[in-house]
C-alpha positions in Angstrom: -65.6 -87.5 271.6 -67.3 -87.5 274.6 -65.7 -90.7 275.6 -62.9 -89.1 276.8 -62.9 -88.8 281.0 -60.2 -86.4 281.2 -61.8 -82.9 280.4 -58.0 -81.1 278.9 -57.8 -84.1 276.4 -61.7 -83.5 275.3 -61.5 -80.0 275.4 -58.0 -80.5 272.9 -59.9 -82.8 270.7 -63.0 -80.1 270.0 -60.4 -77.8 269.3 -58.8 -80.0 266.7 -62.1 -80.6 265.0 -63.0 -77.1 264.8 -59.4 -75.8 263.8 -59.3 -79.0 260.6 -63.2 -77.7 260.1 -62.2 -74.0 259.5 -58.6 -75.2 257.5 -60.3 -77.7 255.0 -63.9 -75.9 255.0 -65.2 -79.3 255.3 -67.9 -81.1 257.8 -66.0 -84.0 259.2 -67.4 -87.2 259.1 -66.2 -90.6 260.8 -64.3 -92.8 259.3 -65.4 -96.3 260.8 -65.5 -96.1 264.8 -62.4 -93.9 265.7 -61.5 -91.6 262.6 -62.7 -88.0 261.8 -62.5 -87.0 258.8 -62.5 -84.4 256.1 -63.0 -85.0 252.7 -62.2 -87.7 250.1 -59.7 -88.7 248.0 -59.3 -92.0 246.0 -56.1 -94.1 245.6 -54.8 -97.0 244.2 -52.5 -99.2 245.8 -49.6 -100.9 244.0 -51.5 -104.4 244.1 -53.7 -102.4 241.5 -56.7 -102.3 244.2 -58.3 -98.9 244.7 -60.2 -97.2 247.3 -61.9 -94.3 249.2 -60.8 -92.7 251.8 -60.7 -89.3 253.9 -58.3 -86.5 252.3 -57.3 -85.7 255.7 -58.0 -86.6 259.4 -57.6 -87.7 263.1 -58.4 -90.3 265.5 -59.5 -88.9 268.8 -57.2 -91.2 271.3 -56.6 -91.0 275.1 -53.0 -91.1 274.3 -52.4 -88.7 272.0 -53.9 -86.6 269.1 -53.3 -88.6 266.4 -53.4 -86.8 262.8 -53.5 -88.6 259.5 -52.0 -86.8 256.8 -52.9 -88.5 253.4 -50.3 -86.2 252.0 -47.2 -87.7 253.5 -44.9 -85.4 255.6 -41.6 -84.6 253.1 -43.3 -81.6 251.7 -44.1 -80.3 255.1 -40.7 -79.7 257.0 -40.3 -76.3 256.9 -43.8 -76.1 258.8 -43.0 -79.0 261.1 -40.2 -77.9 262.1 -42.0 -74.8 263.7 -44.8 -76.6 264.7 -43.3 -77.5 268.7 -43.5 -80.6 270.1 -44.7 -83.2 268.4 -43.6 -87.2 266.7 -44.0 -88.7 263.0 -43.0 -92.1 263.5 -44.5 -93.5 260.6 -47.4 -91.7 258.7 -49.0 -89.8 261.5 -48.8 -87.1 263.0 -48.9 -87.2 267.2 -49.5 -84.5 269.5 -49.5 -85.1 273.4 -51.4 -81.5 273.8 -52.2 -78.7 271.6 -50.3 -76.6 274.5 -47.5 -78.4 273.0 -47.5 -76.5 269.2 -48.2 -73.3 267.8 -51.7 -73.5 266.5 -51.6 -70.9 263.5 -48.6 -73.6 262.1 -51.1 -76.8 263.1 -53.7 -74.9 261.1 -51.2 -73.5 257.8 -50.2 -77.5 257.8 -53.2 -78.8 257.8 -55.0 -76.8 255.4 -51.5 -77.3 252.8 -52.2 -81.2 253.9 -55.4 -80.9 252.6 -54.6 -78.7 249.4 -51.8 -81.4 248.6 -54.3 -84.2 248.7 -57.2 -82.4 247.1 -55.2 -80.2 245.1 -57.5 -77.2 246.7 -55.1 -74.0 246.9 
């Protein structure tokens, strides 16, 4: 994560890591070159191929904080919608700044993203 000039978007993505860290209780681990992740889960796809993958994770991008919720995001409204600024266009979840959100709702929804993934309560 060093890669990252701008010291507000570095410091943002440190916080993120230690935040999923202490919500999962899991080490993260990358991904291939731009994913952190926590855990595993397996799935199959409907063409019948299966595969590993991280339970729950986030790439660390200039742009944004991008959050990848294995989960989906249907069972999680109530906590989005008190989360603050943020975007689910498709299966993530993007944040321009953690100034942007409440962080005790980031952290409730990511550990309940995690529990719903690895069925940990």
């Amino acid at each position: 994560m060093g890669a990252i000039d701008d010291a507000g978007l570095r410091a943002d993505r440190e916080a993120l890591l230690r935040l999923m860290r202490k919500a999962t209780g899991r080490t993260p681990l990358m991904w291939g070159p731009g994913m952190v992740g926590f855990g595993r889960t397996s799935h199959t796809y409907d063409s019948g191929r299966s595969g590993e993958w991280s339970a729950l994770g986030f790439s660390p991008r200039k742009a944004s904080l991008t959050l990848h919720l294995m989960a989906g995001f249907d069972q999680h409204k109530a906590l989005l919608g008190r989360l603050g600024k943020h975007t689910v266009p498709m299966s993530c979840l993007y944040l321009k700044r953690l100034a942007d959100v409440d962080l005790a709702v980031l952290e409730q929804l990511v550990a309940a993203a995690y529990g719903a993934v690895t069925h940990r309560k």
